[in-house]
C-alpha positions as CSV (number, residue, x, y, z in Angstrom):
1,X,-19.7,14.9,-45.8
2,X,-21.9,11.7,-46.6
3,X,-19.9,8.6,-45.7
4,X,-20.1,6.1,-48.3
5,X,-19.7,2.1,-47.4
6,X,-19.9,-1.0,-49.2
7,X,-23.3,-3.3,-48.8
8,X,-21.5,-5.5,-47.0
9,X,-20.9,-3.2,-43.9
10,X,-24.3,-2.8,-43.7
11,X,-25.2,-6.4,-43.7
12,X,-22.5,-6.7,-41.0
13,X,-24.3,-4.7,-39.0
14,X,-27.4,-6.4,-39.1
15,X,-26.3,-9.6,-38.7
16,X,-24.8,-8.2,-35.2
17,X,-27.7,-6.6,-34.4
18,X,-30.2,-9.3,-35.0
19,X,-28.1,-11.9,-33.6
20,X,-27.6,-10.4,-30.7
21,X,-31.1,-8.8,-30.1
22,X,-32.7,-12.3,-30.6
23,X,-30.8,-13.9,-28.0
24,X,-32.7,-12.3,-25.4
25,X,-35.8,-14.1,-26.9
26,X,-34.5,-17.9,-26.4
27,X,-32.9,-16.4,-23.1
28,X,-36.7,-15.9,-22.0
29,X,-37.9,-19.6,-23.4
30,X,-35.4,-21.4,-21.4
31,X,-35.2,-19.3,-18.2
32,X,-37.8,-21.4,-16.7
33,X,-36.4,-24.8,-17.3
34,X,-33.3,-24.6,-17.5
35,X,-31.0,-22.9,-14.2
36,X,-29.2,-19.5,-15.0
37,X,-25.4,-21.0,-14.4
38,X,-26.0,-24.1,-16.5
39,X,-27.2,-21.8,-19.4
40,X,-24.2,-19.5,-19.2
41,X,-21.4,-22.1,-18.7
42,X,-23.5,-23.9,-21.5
43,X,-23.7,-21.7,-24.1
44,X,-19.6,-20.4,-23.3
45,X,-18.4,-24.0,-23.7
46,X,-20.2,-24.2,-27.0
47,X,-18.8,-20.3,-28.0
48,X,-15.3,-21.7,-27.2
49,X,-15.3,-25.1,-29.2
50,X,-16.4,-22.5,-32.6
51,X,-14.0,-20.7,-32.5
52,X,-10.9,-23.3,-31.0
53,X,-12.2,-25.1,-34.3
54,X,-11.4,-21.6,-36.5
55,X,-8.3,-21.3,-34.8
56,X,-7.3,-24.8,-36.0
57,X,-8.8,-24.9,-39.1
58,X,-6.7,-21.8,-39.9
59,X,-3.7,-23.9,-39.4
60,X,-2.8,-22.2,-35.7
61,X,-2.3,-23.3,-32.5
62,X,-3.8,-22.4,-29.4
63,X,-2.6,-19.1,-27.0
64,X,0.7,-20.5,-25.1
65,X,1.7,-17.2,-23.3
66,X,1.1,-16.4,-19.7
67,X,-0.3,-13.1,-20.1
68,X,-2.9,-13.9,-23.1
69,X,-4.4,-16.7,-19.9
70,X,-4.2,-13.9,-17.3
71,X,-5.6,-11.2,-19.5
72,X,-8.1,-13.1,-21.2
73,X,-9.3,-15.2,-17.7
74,X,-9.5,-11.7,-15.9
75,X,-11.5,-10.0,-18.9
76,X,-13.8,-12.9,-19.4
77,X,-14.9,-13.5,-16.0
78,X,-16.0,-9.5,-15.7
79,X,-17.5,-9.3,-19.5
80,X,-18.9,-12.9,-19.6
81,X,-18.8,-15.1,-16.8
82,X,-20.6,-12.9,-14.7
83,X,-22.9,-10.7,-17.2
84,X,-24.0,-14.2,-18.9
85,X,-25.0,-15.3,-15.4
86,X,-27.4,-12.0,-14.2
87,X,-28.7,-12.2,-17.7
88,X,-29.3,-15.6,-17.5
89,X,-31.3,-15.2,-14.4
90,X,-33.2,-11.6,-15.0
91,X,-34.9,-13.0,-17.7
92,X,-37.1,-14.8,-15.6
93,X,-38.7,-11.6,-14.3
94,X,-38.5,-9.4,-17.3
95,X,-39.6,-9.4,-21.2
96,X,-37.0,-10.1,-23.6
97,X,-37.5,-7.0,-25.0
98,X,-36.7,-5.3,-21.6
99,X,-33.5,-6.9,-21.5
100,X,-32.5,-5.8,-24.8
101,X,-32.7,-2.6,-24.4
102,X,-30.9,-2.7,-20.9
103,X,-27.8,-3.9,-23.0
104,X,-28.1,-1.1,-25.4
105,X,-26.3,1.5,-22.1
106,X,-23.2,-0.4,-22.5
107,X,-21.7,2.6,-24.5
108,X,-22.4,5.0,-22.4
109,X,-21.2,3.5,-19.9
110,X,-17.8,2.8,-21.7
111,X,-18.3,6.4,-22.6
112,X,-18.5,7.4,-19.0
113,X,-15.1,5.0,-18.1
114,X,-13.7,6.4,-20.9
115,X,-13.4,9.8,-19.4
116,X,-11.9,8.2,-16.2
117,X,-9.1,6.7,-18.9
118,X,-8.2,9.0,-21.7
119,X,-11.1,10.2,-23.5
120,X,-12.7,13.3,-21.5
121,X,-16.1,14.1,-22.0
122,X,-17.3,17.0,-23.4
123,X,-21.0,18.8,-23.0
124,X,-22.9,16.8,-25.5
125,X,-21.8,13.7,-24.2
126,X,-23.0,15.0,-20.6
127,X,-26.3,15.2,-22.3
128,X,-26.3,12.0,-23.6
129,X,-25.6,10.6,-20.3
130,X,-28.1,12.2,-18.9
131,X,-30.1,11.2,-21.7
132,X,-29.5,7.4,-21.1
133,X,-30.3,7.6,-17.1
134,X,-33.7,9.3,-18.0
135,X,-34.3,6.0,-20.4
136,X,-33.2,3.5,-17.4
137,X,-35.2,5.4,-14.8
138,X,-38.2,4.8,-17.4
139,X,-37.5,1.4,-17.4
140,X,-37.1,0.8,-13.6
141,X,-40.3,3.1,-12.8
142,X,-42.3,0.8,-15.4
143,X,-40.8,-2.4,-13.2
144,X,-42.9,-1.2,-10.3
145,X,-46.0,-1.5,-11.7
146,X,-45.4,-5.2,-13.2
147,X,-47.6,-8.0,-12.3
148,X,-45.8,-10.8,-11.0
149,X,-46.4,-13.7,-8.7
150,X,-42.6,-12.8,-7.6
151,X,-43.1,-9.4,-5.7
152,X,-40.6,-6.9,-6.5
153,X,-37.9,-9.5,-8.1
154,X,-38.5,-7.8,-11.8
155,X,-36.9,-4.5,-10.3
156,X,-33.7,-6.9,-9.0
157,X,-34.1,-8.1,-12.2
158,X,-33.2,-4.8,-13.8
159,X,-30.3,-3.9,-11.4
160,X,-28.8,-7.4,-12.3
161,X,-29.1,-6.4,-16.2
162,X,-27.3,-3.0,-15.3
163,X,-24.6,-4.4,-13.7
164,X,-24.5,-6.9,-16.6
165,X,-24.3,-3.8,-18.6
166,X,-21.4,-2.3,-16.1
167,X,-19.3,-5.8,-16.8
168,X,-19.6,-5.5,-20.5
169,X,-18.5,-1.8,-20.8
170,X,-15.6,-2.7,-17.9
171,X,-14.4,-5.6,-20.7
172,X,-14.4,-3.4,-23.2
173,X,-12.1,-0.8,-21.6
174,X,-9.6,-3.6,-20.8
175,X,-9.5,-5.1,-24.1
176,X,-9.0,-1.7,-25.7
177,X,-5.8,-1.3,-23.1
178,X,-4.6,-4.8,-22.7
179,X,-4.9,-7.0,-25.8
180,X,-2.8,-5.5,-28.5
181,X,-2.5,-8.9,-30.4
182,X,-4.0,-12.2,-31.1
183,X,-8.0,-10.5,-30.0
184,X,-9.1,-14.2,-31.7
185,X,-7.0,-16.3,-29.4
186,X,-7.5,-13.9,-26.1
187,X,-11.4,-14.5,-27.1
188,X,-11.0,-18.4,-26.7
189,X,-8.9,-18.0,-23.3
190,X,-11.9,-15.5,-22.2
191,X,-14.3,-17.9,-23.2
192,X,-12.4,-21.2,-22.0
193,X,-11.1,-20.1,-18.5
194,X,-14.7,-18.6,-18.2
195,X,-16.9,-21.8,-18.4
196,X,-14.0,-24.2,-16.4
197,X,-15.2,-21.5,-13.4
198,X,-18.8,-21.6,-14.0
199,X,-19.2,-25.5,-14.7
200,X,-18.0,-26.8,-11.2
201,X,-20.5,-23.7,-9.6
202,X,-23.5,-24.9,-11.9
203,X,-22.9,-28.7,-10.5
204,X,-22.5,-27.8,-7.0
205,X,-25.8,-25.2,-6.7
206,X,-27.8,-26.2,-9.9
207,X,-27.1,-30.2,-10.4
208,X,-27.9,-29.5,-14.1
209,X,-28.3,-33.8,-14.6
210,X,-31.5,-33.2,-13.4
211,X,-32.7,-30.6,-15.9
212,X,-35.0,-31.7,-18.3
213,X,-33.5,-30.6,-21.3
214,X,-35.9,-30.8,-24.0
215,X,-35.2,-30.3,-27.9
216,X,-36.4,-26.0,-27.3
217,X,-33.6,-25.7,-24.9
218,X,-30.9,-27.9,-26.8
219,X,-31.8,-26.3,-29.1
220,X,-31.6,-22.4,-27.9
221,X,-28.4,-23.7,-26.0
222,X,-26.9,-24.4,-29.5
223,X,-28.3,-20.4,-31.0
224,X,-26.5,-19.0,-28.2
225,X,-23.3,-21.2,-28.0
226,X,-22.3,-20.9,-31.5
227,X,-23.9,-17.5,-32.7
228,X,-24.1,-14.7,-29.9
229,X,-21.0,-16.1,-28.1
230,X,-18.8,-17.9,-30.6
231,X,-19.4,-16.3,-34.3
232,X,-20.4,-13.2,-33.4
233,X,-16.8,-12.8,-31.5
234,X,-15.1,-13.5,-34.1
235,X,-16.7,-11.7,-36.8
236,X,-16.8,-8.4,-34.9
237,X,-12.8,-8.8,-34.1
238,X,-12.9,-8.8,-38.3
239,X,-15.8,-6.0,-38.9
240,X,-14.5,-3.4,-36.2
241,X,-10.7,-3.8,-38.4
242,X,-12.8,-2.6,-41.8
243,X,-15.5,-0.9,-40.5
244,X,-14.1,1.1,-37.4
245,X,-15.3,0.6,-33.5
246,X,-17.5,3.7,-33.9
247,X,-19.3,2.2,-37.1
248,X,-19.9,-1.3,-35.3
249,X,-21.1,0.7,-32.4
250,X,-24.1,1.9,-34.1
251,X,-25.1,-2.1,-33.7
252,X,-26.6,-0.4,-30.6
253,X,-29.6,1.3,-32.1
254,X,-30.9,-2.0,-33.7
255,X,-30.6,-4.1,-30.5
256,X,-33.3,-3.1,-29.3
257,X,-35.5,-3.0,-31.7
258,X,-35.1,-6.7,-32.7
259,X,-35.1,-7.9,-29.4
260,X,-38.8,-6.0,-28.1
261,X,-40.0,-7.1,-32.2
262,X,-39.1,-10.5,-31.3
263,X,-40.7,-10.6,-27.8
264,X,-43.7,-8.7,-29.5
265,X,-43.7,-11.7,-32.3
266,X,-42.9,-14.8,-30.4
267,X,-44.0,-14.6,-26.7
268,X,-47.1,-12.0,-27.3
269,X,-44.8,-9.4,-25.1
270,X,-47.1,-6.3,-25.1
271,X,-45.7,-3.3,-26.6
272,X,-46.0,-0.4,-24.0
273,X,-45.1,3.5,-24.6
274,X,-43.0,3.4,-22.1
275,X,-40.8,0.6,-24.2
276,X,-40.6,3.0,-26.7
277,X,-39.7,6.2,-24.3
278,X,-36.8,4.1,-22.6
279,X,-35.6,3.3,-26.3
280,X,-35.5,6.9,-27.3
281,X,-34.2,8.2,-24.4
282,X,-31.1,5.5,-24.5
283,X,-30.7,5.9,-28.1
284,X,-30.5,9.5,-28.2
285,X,-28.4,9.4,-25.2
286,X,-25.8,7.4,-27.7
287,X,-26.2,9.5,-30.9
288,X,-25.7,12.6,-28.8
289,X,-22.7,11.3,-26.8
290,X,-21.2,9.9,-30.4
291,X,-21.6,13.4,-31.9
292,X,-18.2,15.1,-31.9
293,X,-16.7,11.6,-32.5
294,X,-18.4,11.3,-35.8
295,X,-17.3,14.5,-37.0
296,X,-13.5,13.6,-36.1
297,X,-13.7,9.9,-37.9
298,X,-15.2,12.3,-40.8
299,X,-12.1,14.6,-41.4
């Protein structure tokens, strides 16, 4: 049975994807410049100032409770503090459109942790496993033959965006069990906590005062602050309670495509088959792993 949904799911879905998938582009511009730490605790100061100012301008007050700071500083050091940093930092050895698609094996791994939790795995979602493995062995075999003045650092690279990956499927697994309530509030904790940790680190090994933070990187710091760290939060909290988690999921298949379009548009990133392989194999690997849930949301 066709499932029918408003317009406006479908522009929520977009405006994930693209938001997301073009954050790997500024990511690229200001690797160079500007050192990974600074750009993480950066852009998670700016995240938690947007969305302390919803929480205020909604006439509420900021998370008192013991557990909401424990829960929320454990969560966001594994699914920010740390993924934000090897991000940060892989994108000075791979393309932006690279990265993207490294992100896009976060469900299968939370597929995969899943079946260590409470949702067992079944045969097509082996195959779609295996699926996703044969896309990042495409993308790690590709590394090998990169050009770089670097050596080998673009295959580090990779294995610093899949444990990026691993930190961002781990997160999700502990918000699904642990935060019940207040997912806005335990997001401002995450993010809060998160860049008090990373800000004393990024002074001590980085000495960002002497960056030379030009208007491009103010002004990416800004894009990724208040969009892909602050809105975006807060607007998936809302979409996944109209839309359903495994409709917001599908946010996945456009990732990728938005972030190798805009490395392709804006920094002349070549567009190789074996781009398009990885893609396929990783977003097959997710449809087929997805099947049998589809057909339960259905009836």
């Amino acid at each position: 049975m066709t499932e029918h949904r408003p317009l406006s799911h479908y522009l929520y879905l977009l405006f994930l994807s693209s938001v997301w998938g073009m954050s790997f582009l500024f990511l690229k511009m200001i690797a160079p410049t500007v050192p990974p730490i600074t750009i993480a605790a950066s852009r998670i100061s700016v995240g938690a100032l947007i969305i302390a100012i919803y929480i205020f301008s909604k006439g509420e007050k900021l998370p008192n409770h013991s557990s909401i700071w424990i829960k929320g500083s454990i969560i966001g050091l594994i699914g920010t503090g740390v993924p934000f940093v090897l991000i940060s930092w892989a994108m000075l050895y791979i393309n932006a459109g690279t990265g993207a698609i490294c992100m896009s094996v976060i469900p299968l791994m939370v597929f995969v942790m899943a079946h260590f939790n409470d949702e067992k795995m079944n045969l097509l979602g082996f195959v779609g496993i295996i699926s996703g493995i044969c896309g990042i062995l495409v993308l790690f075999y590709d590394s090998l033959f990169i050009s770089s003045d670097h050596g080998n650092l673009a295959f580090y690279a990779l294995i610093a965006m899949m444990v990026a990956s691993f930190g961002y499927a781990l997160a999700n697994i502990l918000i699904r069990r642990y935060v019940k309530t207040d997912p806005i509030r335990t997001s401002f904790v995450m993010l809060t906590t998160t860049s008090v940790l990373l800000w004393p680190l990024a002074l001590l090994l980085e000495h960002p005062s002497f960056t030379n933070f030009g208007t491009l990187e103010i002004l990416s710091l800004l894009y990724l602050g208040i969009l892909p760290t602050g809105i975006t939060t807060m607007v998936m909290v809302v979409f996944t309670q109209i839309a359903g988690s495994t409709f917001v999921s599908y946010n996945t298949y456009i990732i990728p495509l938005v972030g190798v379009l805009a490395g392709y548009l804006f920094l002349d990133e070549t567009l190789k088959p074996t781009t398009f392989f990885a893609i396929l194999f990783i977003a097959g690997g997710i449809y087929v792993s997805q099947i049998k849930k589809k057909a339960l949301v259905r009836k």
